[in-house]
C-alpha positions as CSV (number, residue, x, y, z in Angstrom):
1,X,208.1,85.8,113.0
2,X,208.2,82.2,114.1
3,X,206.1,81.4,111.0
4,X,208.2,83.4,108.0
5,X,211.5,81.6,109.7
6,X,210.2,78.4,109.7
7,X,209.0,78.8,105.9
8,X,212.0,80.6,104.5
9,X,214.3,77.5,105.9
10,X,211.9,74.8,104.2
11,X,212.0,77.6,101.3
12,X,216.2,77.3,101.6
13,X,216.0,73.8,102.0
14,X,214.1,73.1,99.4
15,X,215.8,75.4,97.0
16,X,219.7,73.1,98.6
17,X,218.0,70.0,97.2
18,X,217.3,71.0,93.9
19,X,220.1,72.2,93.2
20,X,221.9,69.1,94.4
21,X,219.6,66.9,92.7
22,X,220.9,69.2,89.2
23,X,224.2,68.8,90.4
24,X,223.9,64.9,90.6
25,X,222.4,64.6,87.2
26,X,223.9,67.3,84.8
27,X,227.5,67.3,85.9
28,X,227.9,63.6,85.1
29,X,225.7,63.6,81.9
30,X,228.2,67.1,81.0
31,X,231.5,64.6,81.9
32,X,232.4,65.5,84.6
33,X,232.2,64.0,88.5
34,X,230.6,64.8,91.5
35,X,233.1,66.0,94.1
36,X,232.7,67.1,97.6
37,X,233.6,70.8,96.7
38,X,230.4,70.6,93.8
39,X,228.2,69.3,96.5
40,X,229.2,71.7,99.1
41,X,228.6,74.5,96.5
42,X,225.4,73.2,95.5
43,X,224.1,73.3,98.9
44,X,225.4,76.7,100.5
45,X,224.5,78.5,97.4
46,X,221.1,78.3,97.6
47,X,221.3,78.5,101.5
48,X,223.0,81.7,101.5
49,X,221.0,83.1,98.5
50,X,217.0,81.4,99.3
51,X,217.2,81.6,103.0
52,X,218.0,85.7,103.5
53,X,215.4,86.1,99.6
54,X,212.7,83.7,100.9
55,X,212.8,85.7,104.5
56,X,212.5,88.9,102.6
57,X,209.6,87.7,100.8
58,X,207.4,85.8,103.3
59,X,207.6,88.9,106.1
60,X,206.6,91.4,102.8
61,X,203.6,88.9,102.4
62,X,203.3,89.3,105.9
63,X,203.2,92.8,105.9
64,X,200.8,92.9,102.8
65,X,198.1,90.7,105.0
66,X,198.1,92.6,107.8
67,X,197.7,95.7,106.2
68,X,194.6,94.5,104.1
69,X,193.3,93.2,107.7
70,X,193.5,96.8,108.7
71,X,192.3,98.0,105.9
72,X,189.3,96.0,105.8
73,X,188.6,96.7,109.8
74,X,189.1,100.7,108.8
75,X,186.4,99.9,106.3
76,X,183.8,98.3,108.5
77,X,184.0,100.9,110.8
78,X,184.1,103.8,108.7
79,X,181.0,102.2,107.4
80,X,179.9,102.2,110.8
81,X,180.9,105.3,111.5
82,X,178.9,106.5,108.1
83,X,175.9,104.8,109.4
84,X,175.9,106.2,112.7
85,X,176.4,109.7,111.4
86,X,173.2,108.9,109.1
87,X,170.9,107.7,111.7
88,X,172.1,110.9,113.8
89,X,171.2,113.0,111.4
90,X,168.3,111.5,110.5
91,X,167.3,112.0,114.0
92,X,168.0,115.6,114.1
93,X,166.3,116.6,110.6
94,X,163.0,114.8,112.6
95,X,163.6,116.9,115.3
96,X,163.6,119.7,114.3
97,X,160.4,119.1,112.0
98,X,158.6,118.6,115.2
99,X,157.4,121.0,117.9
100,X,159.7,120.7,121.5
101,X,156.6,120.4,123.8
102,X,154.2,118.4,122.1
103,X,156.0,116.2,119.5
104,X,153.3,117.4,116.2
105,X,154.7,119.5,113.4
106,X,156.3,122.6,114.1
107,X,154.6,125.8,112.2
108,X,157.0,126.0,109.3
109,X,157.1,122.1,108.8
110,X,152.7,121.7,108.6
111,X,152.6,124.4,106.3
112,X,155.3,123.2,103.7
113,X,153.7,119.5,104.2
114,X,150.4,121.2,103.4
115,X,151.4,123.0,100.2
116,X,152.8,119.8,99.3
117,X,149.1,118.1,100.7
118,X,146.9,120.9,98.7
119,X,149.2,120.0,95.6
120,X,147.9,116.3,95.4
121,X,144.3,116.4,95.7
122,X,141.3,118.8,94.8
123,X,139.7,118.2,98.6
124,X,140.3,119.0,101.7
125,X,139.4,120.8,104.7
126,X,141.4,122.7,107.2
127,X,141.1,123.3,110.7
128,X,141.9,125.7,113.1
129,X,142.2,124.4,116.5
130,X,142.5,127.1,119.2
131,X,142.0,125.9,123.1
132,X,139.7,128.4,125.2
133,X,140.5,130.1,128.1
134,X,144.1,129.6,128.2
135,X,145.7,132.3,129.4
136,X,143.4,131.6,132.6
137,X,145.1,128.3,133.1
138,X,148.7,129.9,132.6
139,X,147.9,132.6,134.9
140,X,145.9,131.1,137.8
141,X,148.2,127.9,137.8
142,X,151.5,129.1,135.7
143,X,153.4,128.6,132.8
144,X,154.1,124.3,133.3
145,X,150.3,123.7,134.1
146,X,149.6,125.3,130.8
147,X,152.2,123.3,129.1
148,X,151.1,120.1,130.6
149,X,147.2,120.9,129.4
150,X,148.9,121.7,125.9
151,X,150.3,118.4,125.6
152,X,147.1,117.2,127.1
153,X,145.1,118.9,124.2
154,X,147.8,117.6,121.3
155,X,147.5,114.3,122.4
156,X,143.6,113.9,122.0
157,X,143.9,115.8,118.6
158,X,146.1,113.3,117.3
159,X,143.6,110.2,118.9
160,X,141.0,111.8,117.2
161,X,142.3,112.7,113.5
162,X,143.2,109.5,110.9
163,X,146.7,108.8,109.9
164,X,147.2,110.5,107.0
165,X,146.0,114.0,108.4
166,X,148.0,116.6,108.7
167,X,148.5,118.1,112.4
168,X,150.9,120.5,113.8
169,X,151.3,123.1,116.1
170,X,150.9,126.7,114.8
171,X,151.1,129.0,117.9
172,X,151.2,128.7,120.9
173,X,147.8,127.3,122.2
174,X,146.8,126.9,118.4
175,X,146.7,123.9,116.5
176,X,146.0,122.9,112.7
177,X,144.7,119.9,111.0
178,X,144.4,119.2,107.5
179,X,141.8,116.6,106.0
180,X,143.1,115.2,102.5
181,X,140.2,114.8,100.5
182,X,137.4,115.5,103.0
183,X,134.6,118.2,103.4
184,X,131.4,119.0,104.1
185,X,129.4,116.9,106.4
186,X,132.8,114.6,106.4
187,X,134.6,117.9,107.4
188,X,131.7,118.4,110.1
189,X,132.0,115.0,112.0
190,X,135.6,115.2,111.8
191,X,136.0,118.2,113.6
192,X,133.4,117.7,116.1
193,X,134.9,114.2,117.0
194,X,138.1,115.9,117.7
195,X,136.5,118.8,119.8
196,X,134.3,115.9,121.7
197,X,137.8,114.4,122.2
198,X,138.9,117.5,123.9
199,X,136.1,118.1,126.3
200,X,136.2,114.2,128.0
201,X,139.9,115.6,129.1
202,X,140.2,115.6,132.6
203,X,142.7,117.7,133.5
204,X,144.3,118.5,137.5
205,X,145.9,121.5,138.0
206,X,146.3,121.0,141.3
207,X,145.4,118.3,144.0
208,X,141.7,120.5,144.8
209,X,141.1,121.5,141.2
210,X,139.2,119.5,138.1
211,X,139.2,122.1,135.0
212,X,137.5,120.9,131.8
213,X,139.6,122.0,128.8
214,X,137.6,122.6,125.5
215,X,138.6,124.0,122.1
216,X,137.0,126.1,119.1
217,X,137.3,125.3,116.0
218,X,137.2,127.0,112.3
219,X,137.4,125.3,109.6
220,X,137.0,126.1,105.5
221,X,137.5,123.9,102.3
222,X,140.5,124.0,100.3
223,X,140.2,125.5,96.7
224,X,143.0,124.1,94.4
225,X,143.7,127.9,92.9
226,X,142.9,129.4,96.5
227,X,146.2,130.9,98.1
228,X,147.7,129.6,101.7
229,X,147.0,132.9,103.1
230,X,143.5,133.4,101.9
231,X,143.0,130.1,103.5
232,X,144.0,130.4,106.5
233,X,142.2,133.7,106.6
234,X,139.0,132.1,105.7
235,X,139.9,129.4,108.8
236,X,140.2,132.1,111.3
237,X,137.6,134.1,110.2
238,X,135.2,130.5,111.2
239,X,137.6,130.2,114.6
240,X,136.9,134.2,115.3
241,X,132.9,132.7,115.0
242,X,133.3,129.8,117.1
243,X,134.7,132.1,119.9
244,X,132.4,134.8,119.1
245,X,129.5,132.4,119.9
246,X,130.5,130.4,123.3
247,X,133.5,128.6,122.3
248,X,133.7,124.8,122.9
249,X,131.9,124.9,119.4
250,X,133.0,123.9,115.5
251,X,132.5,126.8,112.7
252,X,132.7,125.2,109.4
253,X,131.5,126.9,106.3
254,X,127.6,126.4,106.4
255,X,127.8,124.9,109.8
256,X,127.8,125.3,114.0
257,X,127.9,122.5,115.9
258,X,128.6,122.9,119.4
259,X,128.8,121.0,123.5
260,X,125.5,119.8,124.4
C-alpha cells in the first residue's frame, strides 16, 4: 500500500507540474497573464484528478501481479501435483504386474509378455519350473516356511536366467521362464544352470533342520504357428517326465539331464 501511495503522489505531482509548466507558457503566448487563481487551478486540478486515477491504477496493477504470482505458483504445483500422480500410478501399474510374494511376473502379466515375446522371434524355449516336495515343507513347517523357500527358489531363478528372459510366477510353487531365441543344447544348459542354481540353496526351516530344495523342470521349443495352450501342454507334459523320473532333473525335448 505504502508503494502505490507513494507512486500515485509522484504520479499527481508530476501530472501539477505539467500542467503549470502549460499554464506558464500558453496563457501568455494566448494574451493573457498568469494570476494566482490560474496557478492555483493548474495545480489542484490535476491533484484532485491524477492523485485518486493514478491510486486506482497502480493498486489494479497491483492486483494484476499478484494474481499472475498465484497463478504461476498454482501452476507449478499442479504440475507437481500431475507428476506425483504419474509416478503413483506408475508405481501401482508395476505392482500389480508383479507377483506379492516374490516380486517376478504375475501369471496374467508372463503370459501377455510372452505372446508379445513369441511374436518377435522364430526361437525360443520355454520352461516349466515346478519345486519338489512342497507341500512337505508347508506341512511339516507351515505356510511362512514355504513362502520364505518360495522366495528362496525365485531369487536363484532369476540369478541364473539372462536379462532379457522372461520369468514369472504361474502357480503357486510353479514358475516359468522363457528363452528368446534359444534352444536345443542352448535350451539344455540353460535350464540345468538354473536347476544347479536351485540345489546349492541352503535353506533353514528351523534352528535343527538343513532341507535341500530342488526343482523339475520341462521344457519345449516354441513354434511360431504353435498355440499358447499347446505349448504349455507340450512343457508340462516334459515337467510330468522330470517328476515321473526322480525329480531334481531337466526334461527338454530330446533330453534328461539330472543331479549327480
Amino acid at each position: 500500500m505504502q508503494r502505490i501511495i507513494l507512486n500515485s503522489t509522484v504520479a499527481a505531482l508530476g501530472s501539477a507540474a505539467a500542467s503549470l509548466l502549460i499554464v506558464a507558457v500558453m496563457v501568455p503566448a494566448l494574451g493573457g497573464s498568469v494570476d494566482g487563481n490560474a496557478i492555483l487551478m493548474s495545480i489542484l486540478c490535476p491533484l484532485v484528478i491524477a492523485w485518486p486515477a493514478s491510486a486506482y491504477t497502480f493498486w489494479q496493477k497491483e492486483r494484476l501481479a499478484m494474481a499472475l504470482a498465484e497463478l504461476k505458483a498454482t501452476h507449478l504445483r499442479l504440475e507437481d501435483a500431475h507428476s506425483a500422480l504419474a509416478e503413483a500410478h506408475a508405481r501401482l501399474a508395476e505392482k500389480a504386474r508383479r507377483d506379492e510374494m516374490t516380486g517376478l511376473l504375475n501369471r496374467e502379466t508372463f503370459f501377455a509378455a510372452l505372446e508379445k515375446s513369441r511374436r518377435r522371434t522364430d526361437a525360443g524355449t520355454l520352461l516349466i519350473v515346478d519345486a519338489d516336495n512342497f507341500k512337505a515343507i508347508n506341512d511339516n513347517f507351515g505356510h511362512l516356511k514355504g513362502d520364505e523357500a518360495l522366495r528362496l527358489i525365485s531369487a536363484a531363478i532369476r540369478g541364473a536366467v539372462r536379462e532379457g528372459d522372461l520369468l514369472g510366477r504361474i502357480g503357486g510353487e510353479e514358475f516359468a521362464v522363457f528363452l528368446a531365441g534359444v534352444e536345443g543344447e542352448e535350451a539344455a544348459q540353460a535350464a540345468e544352470r538354473l536347476r544347479q542354481a536351485v540345489e546349492r540353496l541352503r535353506f533353514f526351516p528351523d534352528d535343527d533342520a538343513v532341507l535341500p530344495l530342488t526343482v523339475s523342470i520341462g521344457g519345449t521349443p516354441h513354434r511360431p504357428r504353435q498355440g499358447l495352450s499347446d505349448l504349455m501342454r507340450a512343457a508340462d507334459g516334459r515337467l510330468y517326465e522330470a517328476k515321473r523320473l526322480g525329480r531334481n532333473r531337466v526334461v527338454l525335448d530330446g533330453s534328461v539331464s539330472a543331479a549327480a
